[in-house]
C-alpha positions in Angstrom: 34.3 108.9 1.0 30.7 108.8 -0.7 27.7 107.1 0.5 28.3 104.7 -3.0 31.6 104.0 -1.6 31.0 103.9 1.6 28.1 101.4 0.6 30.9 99.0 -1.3 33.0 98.6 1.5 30.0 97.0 3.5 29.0 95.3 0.6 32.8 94.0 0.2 33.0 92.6 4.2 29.4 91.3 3.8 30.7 89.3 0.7 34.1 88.1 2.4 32.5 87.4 5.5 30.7 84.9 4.4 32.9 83.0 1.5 34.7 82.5 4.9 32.2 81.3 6.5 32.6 77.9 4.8 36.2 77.8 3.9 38.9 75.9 4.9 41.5 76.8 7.7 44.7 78.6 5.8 47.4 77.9 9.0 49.9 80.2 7.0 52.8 78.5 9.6 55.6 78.0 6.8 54.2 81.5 4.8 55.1 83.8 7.8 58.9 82.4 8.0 59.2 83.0 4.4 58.0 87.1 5.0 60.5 87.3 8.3 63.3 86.2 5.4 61.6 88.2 3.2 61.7 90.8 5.0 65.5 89.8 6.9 63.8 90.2 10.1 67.1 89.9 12.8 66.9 86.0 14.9 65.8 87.8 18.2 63.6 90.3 16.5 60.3 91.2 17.2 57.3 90.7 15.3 53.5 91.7 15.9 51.3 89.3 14.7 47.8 88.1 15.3 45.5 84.7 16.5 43.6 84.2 14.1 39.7 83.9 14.5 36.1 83.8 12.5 38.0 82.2 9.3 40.8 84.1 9.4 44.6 82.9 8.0 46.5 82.6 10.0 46.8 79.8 13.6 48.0 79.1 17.1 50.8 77.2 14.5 51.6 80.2 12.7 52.6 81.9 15.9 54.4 78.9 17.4 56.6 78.5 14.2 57.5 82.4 14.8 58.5 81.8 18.2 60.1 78.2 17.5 62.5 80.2 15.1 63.5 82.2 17.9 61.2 85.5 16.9 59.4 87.6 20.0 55.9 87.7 19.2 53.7 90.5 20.4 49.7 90.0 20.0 47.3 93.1 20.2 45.5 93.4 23.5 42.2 95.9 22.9 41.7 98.4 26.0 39.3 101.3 24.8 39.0 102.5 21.5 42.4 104.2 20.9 45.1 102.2 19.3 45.9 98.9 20.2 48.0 97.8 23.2 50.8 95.0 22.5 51.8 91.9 24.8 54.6 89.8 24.4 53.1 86.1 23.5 54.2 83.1 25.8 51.8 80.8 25.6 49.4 82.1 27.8 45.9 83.3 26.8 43.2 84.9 28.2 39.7 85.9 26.6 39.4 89.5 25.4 36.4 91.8 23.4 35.3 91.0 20.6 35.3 86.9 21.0 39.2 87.6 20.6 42.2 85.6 22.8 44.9 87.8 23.9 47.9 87.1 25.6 47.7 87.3 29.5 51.4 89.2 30.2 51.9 92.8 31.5 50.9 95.4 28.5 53.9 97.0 26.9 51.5 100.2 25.2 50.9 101.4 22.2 54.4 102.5 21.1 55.4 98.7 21.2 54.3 98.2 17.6 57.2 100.7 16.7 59.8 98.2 17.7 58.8 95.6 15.4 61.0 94.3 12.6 57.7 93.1 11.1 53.7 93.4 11.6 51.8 90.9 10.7 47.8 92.0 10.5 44.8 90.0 9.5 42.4 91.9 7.1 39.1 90.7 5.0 41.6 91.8 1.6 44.1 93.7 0.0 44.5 95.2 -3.1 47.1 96.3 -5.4 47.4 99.4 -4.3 47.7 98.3 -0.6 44.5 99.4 0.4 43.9 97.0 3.5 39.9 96.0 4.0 39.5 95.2 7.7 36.2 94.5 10.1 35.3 98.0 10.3 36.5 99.0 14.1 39.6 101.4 12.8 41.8 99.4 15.5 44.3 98.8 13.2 44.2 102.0 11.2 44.6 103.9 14.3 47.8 102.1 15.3 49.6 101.1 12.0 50.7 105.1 12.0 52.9 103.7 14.6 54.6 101.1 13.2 58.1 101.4 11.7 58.9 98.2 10.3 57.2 96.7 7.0 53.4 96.1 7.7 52.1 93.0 5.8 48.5 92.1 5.1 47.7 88.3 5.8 44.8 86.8 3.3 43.8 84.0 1.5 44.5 83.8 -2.2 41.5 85.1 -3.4 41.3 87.8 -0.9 44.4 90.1 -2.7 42.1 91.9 -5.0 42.6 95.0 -8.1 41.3 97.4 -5.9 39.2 98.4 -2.7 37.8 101.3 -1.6 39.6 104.1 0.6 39.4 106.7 2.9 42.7 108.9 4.1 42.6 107.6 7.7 42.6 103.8 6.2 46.3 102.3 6.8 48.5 101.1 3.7 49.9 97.7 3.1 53.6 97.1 2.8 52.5 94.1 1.5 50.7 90.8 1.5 50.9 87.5 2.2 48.7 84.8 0.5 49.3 81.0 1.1 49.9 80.9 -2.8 51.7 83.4 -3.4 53.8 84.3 -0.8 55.2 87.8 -0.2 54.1 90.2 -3.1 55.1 94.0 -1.9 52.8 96.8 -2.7 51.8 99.1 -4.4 52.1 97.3 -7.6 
């Protein structure tokens, strides 16, 4: 990647940083039963998802109507800077880095993601070509690799943009998931 590119990418957080700054919470609780039957995730079947924080779509709701419909939930637990460790959501929540809440059960590793019928991650945007735009840490490009189900980008409407830039380590998009639009799979 160049130092222009490089240079667009902050640019393009900066930017979506703060048009969330002021926007208004996107719960995305019906929007992530529509991708498990999208995406005819098994009742019983796992999916990793997320809690949502500084603006992000998503809720404590979103992840509640995945477990009311009789989903196992796994949330990312951060421990070091490898790829991201996975617990099994019950309810219980405990703080973690980063200003993050992660569940308080035993860890199940890294591998964990590769059992999911589904991933749900958050991201800053998405574009077309399934280039995910995330906070900058490489957490989830270092463990999407892993993942064996359909991986599905979480943003707000306006956040599914033409195009992004890349680098070969980033992690593609299956596809996203936008309150009003639903499930659009990538690449287009």
């Amino acid at each position: 990647m160049t130092s222009g590119e490089r240079d667009r990418k902050d640019a393009e957080r900066a930017r979506l940083r703060a048009a969330r700054r002021g926007a208004e919470p996107v719960p995305m609780v019906s929007e992530v039963l529509l991708a498990t039957a999208a995406f005819g995730v098994p009742a019983g079947g796992t999916v990793c998802a997320y809690l949502a924080v500084r603006g992000e779509p998503g809720s404590a709701g979103m992840l509640e109507s995945l477990r009311g419909a009789g989903f196992r939930v796994l949330l990312p637990v951060v421990a070091g800077v490898g790829p991201l460790e996975w617990a099994e959501h019950t309810g219980a929540l405990r703080a973690g880095p980063f200003g993050l809440r992660e569940p308080d059960g035993p860890l199940l590793g890294v591998g964990a993601v590769a059992g999911a019928a589904l991933v749900l991650v958050p991201a800053l945007a998405v574009d077309r070509a399934g280039v995910r735009l995330g906070q900058g840490g490489g957490y989830y490009d270092r463990t999407l690799p892993l993942a064996r189900g359909p991986v599905v980008a979480v943003v707000r409407d306006e956040e599914f943009v033409e195009s992004l830039p890349a680098e070969a380590h980033d992690a593609r998009m299956s596809a996203v998931l936008t309150p009003g639009r639903g499930v659009v799979r990538l690449p287009l």
